[in-house]
N, C-alpha and C positions, 0 to 999 in steps of 0.2 A: 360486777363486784369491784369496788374501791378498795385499792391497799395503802396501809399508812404506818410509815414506820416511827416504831418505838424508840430501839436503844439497836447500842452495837457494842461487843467488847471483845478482847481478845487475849488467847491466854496462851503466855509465852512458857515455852519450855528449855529450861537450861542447863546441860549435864556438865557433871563433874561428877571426881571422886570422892570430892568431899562429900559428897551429898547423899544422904541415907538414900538408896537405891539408886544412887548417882546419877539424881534427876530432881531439878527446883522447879515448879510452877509460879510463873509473876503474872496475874490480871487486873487488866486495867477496864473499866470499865466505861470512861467518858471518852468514846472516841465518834466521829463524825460520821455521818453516814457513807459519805464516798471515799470512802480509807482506801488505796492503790496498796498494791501488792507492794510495790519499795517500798512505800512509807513503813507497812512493816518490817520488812527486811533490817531496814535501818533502824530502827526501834528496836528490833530483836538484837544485832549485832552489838548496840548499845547498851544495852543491860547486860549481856554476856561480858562486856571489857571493863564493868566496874567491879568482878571478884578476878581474881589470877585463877587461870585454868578453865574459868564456866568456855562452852562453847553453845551458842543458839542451833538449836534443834530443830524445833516446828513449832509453829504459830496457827491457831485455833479462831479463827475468826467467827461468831456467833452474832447473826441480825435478827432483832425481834421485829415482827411485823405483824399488824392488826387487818385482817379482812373484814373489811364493813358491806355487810350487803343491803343490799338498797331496794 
């Protein structure tokens, strides 16, 4: 069996109080297929520092992949 991959995205989660259950969901969807654990890290960290207060939470990493059987 052949595996081939589709997409990859990842959904960033940001609390704060401001936020109705003092929690924001950000996904991005166009992201590479060999995304490294820092690259998220740093992406997360980064979206957390453009509101006063958010802090990054957890990052959700989702890879679609096609089995083609042969």
């Amino acid at each position: 069996m052949q595996t081939s991959w589709l997409a990859t995205s990842i959904a960033f989660e940001l609390q704060n109080t401001d936020y109705p259950n003092e929690s924001l969901q950000r996904r991005m969807t166009a992201v590479k297929e060999d995304v490294q654990a820092t690259e998220i890290q740093a992406v997360g960290e980064a979206l957390a520092s453009l509101h006063v207060g958010d802090t990054f939470a957890t990052a959700t990493l989702t890879t679609k992949s096609a089995y083609i059987a042969k």
